[in-house]
KEMAR-218301 format. One line per 4 residues: number of its first residue (from 1); their letters; for each residue x, y, z of C-alpha. Coordinates in steps of 0.02 Angstrom, whole numbers. Example, Ala and Ser with C-alpha at 12.3 -4.5 7.8 and 13.67 -1.06 7.14 Angstrom:
1	AS	615/-225/390; 684/-53/357 $
END
This chain:
1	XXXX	4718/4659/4714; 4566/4637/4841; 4447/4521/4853; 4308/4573/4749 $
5	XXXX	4194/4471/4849; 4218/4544/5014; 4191/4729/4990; 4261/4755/5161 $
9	XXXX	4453/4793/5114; 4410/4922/4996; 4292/4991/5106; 4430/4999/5269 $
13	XXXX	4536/5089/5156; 4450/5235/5097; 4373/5278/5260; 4581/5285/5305 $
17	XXXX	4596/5384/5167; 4444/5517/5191; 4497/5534/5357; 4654/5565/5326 $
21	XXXX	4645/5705/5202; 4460/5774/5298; 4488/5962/5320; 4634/5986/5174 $
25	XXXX	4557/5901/5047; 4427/5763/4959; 4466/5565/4912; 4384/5497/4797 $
29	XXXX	4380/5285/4740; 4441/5288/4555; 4416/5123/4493; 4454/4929/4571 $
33	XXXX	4608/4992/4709; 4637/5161/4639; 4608/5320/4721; 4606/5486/4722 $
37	XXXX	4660/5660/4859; 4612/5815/4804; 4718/5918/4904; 4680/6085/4925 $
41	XXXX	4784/6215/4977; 4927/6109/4995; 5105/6116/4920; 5221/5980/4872 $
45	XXXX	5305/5975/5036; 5158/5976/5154; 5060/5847/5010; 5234/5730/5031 $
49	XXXX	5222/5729/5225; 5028/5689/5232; 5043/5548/5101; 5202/5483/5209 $
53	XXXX	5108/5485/5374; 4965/5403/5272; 5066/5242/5218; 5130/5249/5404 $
57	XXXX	4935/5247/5460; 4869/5106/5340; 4991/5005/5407; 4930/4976/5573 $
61	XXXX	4757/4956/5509; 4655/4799/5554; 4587/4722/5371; 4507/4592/5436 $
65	XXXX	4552/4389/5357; 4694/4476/5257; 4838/4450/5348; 4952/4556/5242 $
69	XXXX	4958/4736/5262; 4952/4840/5093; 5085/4945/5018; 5022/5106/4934 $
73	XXXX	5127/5189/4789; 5090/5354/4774; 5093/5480/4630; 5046/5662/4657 $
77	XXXX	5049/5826/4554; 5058/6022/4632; 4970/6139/4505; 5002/6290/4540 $
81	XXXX	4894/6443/4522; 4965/6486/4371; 4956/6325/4267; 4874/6271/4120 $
85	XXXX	4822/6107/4175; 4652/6031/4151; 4581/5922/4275; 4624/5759/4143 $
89	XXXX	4781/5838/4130; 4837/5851/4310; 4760/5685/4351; 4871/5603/4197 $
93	XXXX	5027/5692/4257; 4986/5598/4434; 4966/5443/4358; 5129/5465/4261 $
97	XXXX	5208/5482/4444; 5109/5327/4519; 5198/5251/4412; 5364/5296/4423 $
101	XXXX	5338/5280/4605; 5280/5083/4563; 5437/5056/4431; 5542/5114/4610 $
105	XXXX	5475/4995/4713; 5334/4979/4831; 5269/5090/4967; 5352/5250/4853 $
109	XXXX	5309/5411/4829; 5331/5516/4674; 5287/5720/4661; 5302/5829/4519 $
113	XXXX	5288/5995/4496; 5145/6055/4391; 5191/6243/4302; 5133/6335/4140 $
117	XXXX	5268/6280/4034; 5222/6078/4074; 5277/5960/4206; 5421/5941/4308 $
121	X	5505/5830/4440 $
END
C-alpha cells in the first residue's frame, strides 16, 4: 500500500494513468490504490495491449523516496453492445478478474468477455 501521509505516490500514478488512457477513455481513483479505465471504444485486444504498455510505462516512473517500483494487476471486462450489464455489474465482473489476475501473480492481466448470456473468459 502507499503511504497515506505523502499523497504524492497516489497522485504520480493517476496522472500515468489519465494520460495514458486520454483520448480512448476516462480513469477514475476508486478507493485507497484502486482505480478505474473506462475504455471506450475499445475491444479486448486493443484494451490488453494499452494496459500492457501501461505496466511497461509505470515502471520507469520516478516516485519519489519509494525506491520500489509498483506492480499493477489488472482486471478488465469488454461489454459489448449487446449486453445486459449494469454499470455495478460490469465493474464486479472486473473486479472478479483483478483478482484472478492477483491469485496469478503480480504484474497480471486478466480479460473477460462480457455478452448477454453472462460472463466469459
Amino acid at each position: 500500500r502507499w503511504s497515506r501521509r505523502r499523497n504524492l505516490t497516489p497522485t504520480r500514478f493517476m496522472s500515468a494513468l489519465e494520460a495514458h488512457v486520454f483520448g480512448r477513455g476516462l480513469a477514475y481513483r476508486f478507493g485507497g490504490d484502486e482505480y478505474v479505465a473506462l475504455l471506450l471504444n475499445c475491444d479486448a485486444k486493443m484494451a490488453t495491449h494499452l494496459l500492457t504498455s501501461f505496466q511497461a510505462r509505470i515502471a520507469v516512473i520516478d516516485y519519489g523516496h519509494f525506491s520500489r517500483k509498483p506492480t499493477v494487476s489488472i482486471g478488465f471486462v469488454e461489454v459489448l453492445p449487446d449486453s445486459h450489464f449494469t454499470d455495478r455489474h460490469a465493474l464486479q465482473v472486473a473486479e472478479g478478474a483483478r483478482n484472478a489476475a492477483k491469485k496469478d501473480g503480480k504484474n497480471r492481466i486478466v480479460g473477460v468477455m462480457g455478452t448477454v448470456q453472462g460472463a466469459t473468459a
